[in-house]
Structures are given as C-alpha cells and as structure tokens.
C-alpha positions as semicolon CSV with decimal commas, in nm:
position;residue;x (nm);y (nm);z (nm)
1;X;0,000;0,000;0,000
2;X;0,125;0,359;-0,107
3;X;0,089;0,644;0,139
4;X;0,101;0,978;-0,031
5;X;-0,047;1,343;0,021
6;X;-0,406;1,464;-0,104
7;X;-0,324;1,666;-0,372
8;X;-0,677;1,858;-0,506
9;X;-0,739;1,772;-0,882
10;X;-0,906;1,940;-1,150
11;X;-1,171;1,850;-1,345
12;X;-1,009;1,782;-1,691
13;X;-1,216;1,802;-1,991
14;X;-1,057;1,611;-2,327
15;X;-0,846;1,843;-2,493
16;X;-0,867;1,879;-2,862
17;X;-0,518;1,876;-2,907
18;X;-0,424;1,996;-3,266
19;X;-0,060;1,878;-3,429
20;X;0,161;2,083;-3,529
21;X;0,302;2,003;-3,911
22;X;0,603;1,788;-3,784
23;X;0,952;1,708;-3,967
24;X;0,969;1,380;-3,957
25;X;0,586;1,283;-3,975
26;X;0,420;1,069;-3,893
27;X;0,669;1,064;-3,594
28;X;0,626;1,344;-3,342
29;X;0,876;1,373;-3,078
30;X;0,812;1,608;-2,841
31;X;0,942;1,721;-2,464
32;X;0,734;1,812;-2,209
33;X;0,827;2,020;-1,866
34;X;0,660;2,000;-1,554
35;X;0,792;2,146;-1,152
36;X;0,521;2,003;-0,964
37;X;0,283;1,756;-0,974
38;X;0,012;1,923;-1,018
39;X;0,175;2,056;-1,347
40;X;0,202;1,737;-1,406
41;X;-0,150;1,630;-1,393
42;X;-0,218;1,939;-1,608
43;X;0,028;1,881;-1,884
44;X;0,005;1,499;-1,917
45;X;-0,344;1,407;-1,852
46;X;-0,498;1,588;-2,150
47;X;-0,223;1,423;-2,357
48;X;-0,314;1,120;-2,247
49;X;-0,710;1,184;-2,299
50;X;-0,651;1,305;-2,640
51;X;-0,425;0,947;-2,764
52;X;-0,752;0,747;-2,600
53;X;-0,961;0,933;-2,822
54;X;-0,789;0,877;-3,115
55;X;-0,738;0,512;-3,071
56;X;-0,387;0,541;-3,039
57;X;-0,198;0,259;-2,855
58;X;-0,092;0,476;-2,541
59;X;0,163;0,385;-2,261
60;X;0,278;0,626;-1,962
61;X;0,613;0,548;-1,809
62;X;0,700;0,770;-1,487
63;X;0,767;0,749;-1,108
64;X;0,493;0,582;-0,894
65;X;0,381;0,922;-0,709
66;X;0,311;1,063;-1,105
67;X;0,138;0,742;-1,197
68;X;-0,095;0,762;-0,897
69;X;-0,201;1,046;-0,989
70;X;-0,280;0,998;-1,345
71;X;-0,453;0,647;-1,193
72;X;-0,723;0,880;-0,966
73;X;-0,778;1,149;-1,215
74;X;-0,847;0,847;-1,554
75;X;-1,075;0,659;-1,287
76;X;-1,185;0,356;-1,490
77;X;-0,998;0,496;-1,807
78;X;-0,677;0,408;-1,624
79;X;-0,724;0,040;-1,785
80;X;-0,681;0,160;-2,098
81;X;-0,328;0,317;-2,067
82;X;-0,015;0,100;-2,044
83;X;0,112;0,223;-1,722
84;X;0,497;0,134;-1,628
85;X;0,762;0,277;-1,370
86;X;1,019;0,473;-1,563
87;X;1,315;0,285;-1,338
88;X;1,154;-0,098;-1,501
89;X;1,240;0,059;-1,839
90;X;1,512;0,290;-1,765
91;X;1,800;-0,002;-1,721
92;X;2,022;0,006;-2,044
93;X;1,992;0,300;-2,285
94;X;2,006;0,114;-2,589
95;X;1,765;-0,155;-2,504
96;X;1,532;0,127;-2,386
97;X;1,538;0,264;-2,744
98;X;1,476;-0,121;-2,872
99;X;1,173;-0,140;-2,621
100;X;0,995;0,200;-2,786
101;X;1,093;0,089;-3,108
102;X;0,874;-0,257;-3,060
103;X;0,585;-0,074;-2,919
104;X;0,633;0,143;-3,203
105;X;0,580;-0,099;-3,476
106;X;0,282;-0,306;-3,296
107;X;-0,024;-0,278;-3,511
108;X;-0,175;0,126;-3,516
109;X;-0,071;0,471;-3,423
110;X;0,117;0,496;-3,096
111;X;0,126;0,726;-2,801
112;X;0,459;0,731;-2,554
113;X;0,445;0,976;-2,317
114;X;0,750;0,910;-2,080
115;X;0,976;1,043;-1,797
116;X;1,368;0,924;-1,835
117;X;1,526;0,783;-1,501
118;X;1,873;0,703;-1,501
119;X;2,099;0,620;-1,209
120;X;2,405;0,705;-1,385
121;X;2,538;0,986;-1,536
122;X;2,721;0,813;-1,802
123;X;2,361;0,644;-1,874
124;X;2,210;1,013;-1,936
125;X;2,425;1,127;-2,130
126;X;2,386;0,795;-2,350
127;X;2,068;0,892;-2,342
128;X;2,054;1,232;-2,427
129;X;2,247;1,065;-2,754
130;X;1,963;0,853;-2,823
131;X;1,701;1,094;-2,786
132;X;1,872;1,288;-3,063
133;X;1,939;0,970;-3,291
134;X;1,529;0,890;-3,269
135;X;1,407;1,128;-3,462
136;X;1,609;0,951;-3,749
137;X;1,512;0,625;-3,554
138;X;1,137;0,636;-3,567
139;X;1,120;0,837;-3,898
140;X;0,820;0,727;-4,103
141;X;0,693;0,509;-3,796
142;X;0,299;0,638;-3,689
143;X;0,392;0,738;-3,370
144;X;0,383;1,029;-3,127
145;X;0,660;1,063;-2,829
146;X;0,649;1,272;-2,577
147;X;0,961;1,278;-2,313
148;X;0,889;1,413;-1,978
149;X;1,128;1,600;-1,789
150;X;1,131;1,751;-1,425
151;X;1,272;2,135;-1,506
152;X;1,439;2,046;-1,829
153;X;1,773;2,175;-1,941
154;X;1,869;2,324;-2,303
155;X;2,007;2,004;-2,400
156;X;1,660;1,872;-2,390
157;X;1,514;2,135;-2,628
158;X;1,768;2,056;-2,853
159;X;1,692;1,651;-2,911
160;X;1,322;1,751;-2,978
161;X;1,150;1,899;-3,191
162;X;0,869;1,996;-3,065
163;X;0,733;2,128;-2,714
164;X;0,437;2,086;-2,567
165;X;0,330;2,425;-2,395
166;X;0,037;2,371;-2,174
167;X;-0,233;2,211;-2,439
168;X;-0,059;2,351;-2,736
169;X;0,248;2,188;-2,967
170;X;0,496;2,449;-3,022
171;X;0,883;2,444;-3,238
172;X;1,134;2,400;-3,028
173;X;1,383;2,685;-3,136
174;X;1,678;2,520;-2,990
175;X;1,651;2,223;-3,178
176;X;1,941;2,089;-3,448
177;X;1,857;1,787;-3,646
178;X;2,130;1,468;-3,527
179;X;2,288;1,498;-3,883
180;X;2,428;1,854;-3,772
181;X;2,507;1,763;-3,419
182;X;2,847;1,762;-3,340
183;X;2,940;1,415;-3,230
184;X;3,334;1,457;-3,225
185;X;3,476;1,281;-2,946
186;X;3,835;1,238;-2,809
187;X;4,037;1,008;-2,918
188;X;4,087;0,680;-2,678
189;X;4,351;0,638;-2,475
190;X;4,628;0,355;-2,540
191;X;4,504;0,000;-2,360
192;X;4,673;-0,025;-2,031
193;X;5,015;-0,261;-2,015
194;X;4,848;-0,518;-1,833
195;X;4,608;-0,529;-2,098
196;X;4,590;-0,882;-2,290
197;X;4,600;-0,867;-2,654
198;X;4,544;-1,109;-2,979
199;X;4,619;-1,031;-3,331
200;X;4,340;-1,185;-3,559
201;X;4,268;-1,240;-3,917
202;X;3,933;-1,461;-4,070
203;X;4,007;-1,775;-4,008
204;X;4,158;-1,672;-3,626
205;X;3,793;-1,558;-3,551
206;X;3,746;-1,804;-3,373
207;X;4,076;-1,845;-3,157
208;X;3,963;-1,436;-3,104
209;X;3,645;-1,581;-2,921
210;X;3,798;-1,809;-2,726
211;X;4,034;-1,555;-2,584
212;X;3,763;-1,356;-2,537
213;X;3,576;-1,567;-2,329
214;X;3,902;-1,734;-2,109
215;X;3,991;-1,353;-2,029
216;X;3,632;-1,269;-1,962
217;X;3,652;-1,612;-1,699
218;X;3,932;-1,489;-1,527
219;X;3,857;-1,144;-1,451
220;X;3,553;-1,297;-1,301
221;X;3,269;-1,171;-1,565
222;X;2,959;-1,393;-1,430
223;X;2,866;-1,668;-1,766
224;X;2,581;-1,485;-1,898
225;X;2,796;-1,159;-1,954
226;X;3,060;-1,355;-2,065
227;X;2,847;-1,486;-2,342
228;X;2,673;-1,164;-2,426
229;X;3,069;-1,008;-2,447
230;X;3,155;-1,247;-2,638
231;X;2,889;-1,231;-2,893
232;X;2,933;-0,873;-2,924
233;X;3,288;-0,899;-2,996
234;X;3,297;-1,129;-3,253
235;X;3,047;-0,985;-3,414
236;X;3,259;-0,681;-3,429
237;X;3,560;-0,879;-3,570
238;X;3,350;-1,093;-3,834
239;X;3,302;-0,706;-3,939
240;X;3,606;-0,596;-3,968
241;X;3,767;-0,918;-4,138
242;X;3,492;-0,917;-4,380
243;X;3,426;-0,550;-4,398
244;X;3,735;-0,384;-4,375
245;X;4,114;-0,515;-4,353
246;X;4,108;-0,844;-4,348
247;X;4,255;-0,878;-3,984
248;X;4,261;-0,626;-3,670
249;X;4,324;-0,680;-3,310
250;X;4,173;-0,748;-2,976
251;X;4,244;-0,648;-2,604
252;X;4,090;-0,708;-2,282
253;X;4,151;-0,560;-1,972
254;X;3,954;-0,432;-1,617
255;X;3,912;-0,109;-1,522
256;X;3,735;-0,023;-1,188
257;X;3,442;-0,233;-1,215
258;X;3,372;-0,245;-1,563
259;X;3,565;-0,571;-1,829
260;X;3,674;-0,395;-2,173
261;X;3,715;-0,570;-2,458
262;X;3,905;-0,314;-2,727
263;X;3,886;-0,435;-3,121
264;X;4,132;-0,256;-3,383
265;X;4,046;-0,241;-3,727
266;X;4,335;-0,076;-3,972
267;X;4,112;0,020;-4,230
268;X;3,907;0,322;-4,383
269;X;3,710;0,346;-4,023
270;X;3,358;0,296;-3,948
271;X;3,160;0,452;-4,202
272;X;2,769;0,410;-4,078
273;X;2,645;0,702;-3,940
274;X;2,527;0,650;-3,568
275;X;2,691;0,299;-3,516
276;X;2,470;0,063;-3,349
277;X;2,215;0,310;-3,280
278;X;1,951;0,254;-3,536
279;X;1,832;-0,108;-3,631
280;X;1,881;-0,236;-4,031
281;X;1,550;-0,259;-4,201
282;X;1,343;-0,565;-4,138
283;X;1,443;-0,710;-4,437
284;X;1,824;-0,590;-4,464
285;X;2,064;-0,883;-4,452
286;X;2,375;-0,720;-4,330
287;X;2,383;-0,443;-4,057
288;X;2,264;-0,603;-3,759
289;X;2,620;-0,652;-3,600
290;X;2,678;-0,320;-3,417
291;X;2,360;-0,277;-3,369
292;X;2,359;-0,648;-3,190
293;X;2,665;-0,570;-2,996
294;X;2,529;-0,252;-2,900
295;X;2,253;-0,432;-2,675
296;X;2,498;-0,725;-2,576
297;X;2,689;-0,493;-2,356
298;X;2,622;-0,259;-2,084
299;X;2,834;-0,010;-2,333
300;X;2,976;0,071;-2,670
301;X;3,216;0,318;-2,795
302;X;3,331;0,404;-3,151
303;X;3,616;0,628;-3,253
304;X;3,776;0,641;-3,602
305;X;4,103;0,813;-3,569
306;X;4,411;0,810;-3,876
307;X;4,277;0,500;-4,077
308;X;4,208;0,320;-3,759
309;X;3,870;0,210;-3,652
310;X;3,841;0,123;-3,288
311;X;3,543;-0,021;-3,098
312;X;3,525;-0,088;-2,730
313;X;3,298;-0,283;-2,545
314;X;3,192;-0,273;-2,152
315;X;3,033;-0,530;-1,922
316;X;2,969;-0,438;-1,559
317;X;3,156;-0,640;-1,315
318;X;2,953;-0,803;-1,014
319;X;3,138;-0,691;-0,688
C-alpha cells in the first residue's frame, strides 16, 4: 500500500489537441516540462485523454507518485493506458530505445508519453544521444513521443522537436537535427600494459572468441555476460575481417568495475552514421552486427582516428 499526500485535482475536460506540421511525420517527438505535480496532472493528462480518443496505442512510463495520480484522475480509463515505472524501463539506454521501437511498430498509431530515469550519469548522457538519434530512428513510424522532464535543461530542447506548452504543440527553437550535431569525441587512450592482446585475421575468428571468453573467466565476468561479451565482440571482428582489412586486433583488460574488450580495425574506419544506434530494415541482410553488440553490452564506444577504426565494449563487473 502507497501512502502519499491529497493533492486537489481538476476536473479535466478532453483536450482537442491539434498537431503541429512535424519534420519527420508521422513521428512526433516532443518534450514536455513540468515542476510540480500538479503541473504534471495538467500537462500529461490531456495528452493522455486526447491518444484514448484517437485510438492510439498509449503507454505512460513515470515514477509511482506521477502514476498515482494519473490512476485517480483516468478513474476507470486508467485500464486503458499502459502504465509502467520509468526505473523498469530505464536499465540500459540502448535496449530502452529497442523497447519504444517494438511498441512502435505493434499494429496502429502509438502514443509514448514518458519520464527518463537514469541512475548514472554516463547512462544520461547515452541517453541524451539517443534521444537525438530517434528522430532519425522512428522516422516514417505512426507514432507520437512525448519525453517528460522535471525542469528540463537546453540540451533537452535541442533533441526535440517539438514542445508541448500547456495544451498547445509548439517548435522547439533550440533544436538541431542529429545529422548537424556535433558528435566529435576524443580520441581513446592507449590499452593499459596489463592489458591482454590477440592479433586476428578470418580464419583466427574463432581463436579471437575463445580468448575472449578465457579472459572474460578470469577477470571474473559472471557466464551470462561472458556470453553476451563475447557475442558482441565477434560480431565486431566478423566485421572488420569481412568489412574492412582483413585482420585487426583485440584487447581485454579491467578497469574499476567495468571488463573492456578493445577491437582494432586498420582500415578506412567505421563509415555508418550513428553505429549501433539505429536497427537495419526488417528485411536488410547485413547491418545487424553493431547494432547487436550494442545491446549485448552494458556499453559501446566508436572512434575512427588516422585510418584506424576502434570499438570498445563494456560489461559491468559483479562486486
């Protein structure tokens, strides 16, 4: 049983809530500020009226205190929302984005409205990526998102582009489209000494796994995450064998509490725009490797620095 304060509603009336021409229709992506909850209530709930009476497939992700709200306000309506706790969903930044994606594509228009909750900082900022990279992501798909923020800062403005303003959907002014984003990032540092290394070609793929997985063992990687690493990395070195060079190299070494497993390709670098973030198309037959690795492991990293592709994979270490 919940205990929480009385907090005097409203009496909402459906909104007739009228889109804005969008970039990237049918997908809407949208942010949406609230400081209290009864801004909150105000903001969401006629949202959320406005998807039920358009048949939309509608799910609400937030914090329990938010979702009892919405639950007294919709009454018996609350049965036909999808309601969810944003920290069930809010686990792994890339598999979140795979999650919307699938509701996405079920049959019908769709209606997220959502409030991110991340218990890292390294997992925001991930996801502050991502938010960007959907509106390539979801392009075409008949959906509407709405991201909910607690006092939002400019960085949010600048992933979406739209706003909702009380019961209207307004430009965002801030926002840039991902394409002119800048996504330059320093270059890695070397592997440390005590880092174990393999040189590889095609037909030492498999040798590369095995490595893998014995160095994964003895650092103490539980077998699950051993199998998911080493999934992820030899899909990155079938890759760059097939794809690029013809050979590259692998490392492996702990740092803190995370396992890295480093792969070096000498070749004309990773080309694909947003690596690993957006899935192939259902009926592509290459493509699915980074995007594969990318929700294998608890994080990826890309650089492409003087002819050198370079991909890095983390798995968290149980302590």
């Amino acid at each position: 049983m919940h205990c929480h304060k009385t907090l005097e509603l409203v009496t909402f009336v459906p909104v007739q809530v009228e889109r804005a021409p969008l970039v990237s229709e049918p997908f809407a992506h949208m942010a949406v500020a609230y400081g209290s909850g009864e801004e909150y209530l105000k903001t969401v709930l006629p949202a959320l009226l406005d998807g039920l009476r358009r048949g939309e497939r509608t799910i609400l992700l937030g914090p329990e205190e938010n979702l009892d709200l919405v639950r007294t306000a919709l009454g018996a309506d609350a049965t036909r929302v999808e309601l969810g706790l944003s920290q069930d969903w809010y686990g792994h930044p890339a598999r979140t984005m795979a999650a919307y994606l699938d509701f996405a594509r079920r049959n019908g228009p769709a209606r997220m409205i959502c409030e991110p909750v991340w218990s890292s900082a390294r997992d925001a900022a991930e996801w502050a990526k991502i938010e960007a990279i959907a509106n390539l992501a979801f392009a075409g798909i008949q959906a509407t998102m709405m991201c909910v923020y607690r006092d939002p800062g400019e960085e949010v403005f600048r992933s979406h582009p739209w706003y909702l303003d009380g019961e209207a959907v307004r430009a965002s002014e801030p926002y840039l489209p991902p394409e002119r984003m800048d996504w330059e990032q320093p270059a890695f540092e070397s592997p440390p000494a005590e880092a174990e290394g393999l040189d590889f070609d095609l037909p030492g793929v498999r040798r590369m796994r095995a490595f893998v997985r014995d160095q994964a063992y003895a650092a103490g990687l539980e077998r699950d995450e051993v199998t998911s690493l080493v999934l992820a990395a030899a899909e990155i070195a079938a890759n760059a064998v097939e794809h690029g060079a013809g050979h590259g190299r692998v490392a492996v070494w702990r740092a803190g509490d995370e396992l890295i497993c480093e792969i070096t390709n000498p070749d004309a670098g990773i080309e694909v725009p947003f690596p690993g973030y957006i899935p192939p198309e259902h009926e592509s037959l290459r493509g699915y490797g980074l995007w594969i690795s990318r929700q294998l492991c608890d994080a990826m990293e890309v650089r492409t620095l003087d002819g050198k592709s370079c991909v890095r994979l983390h798995m968290r270490m149980t302590l």
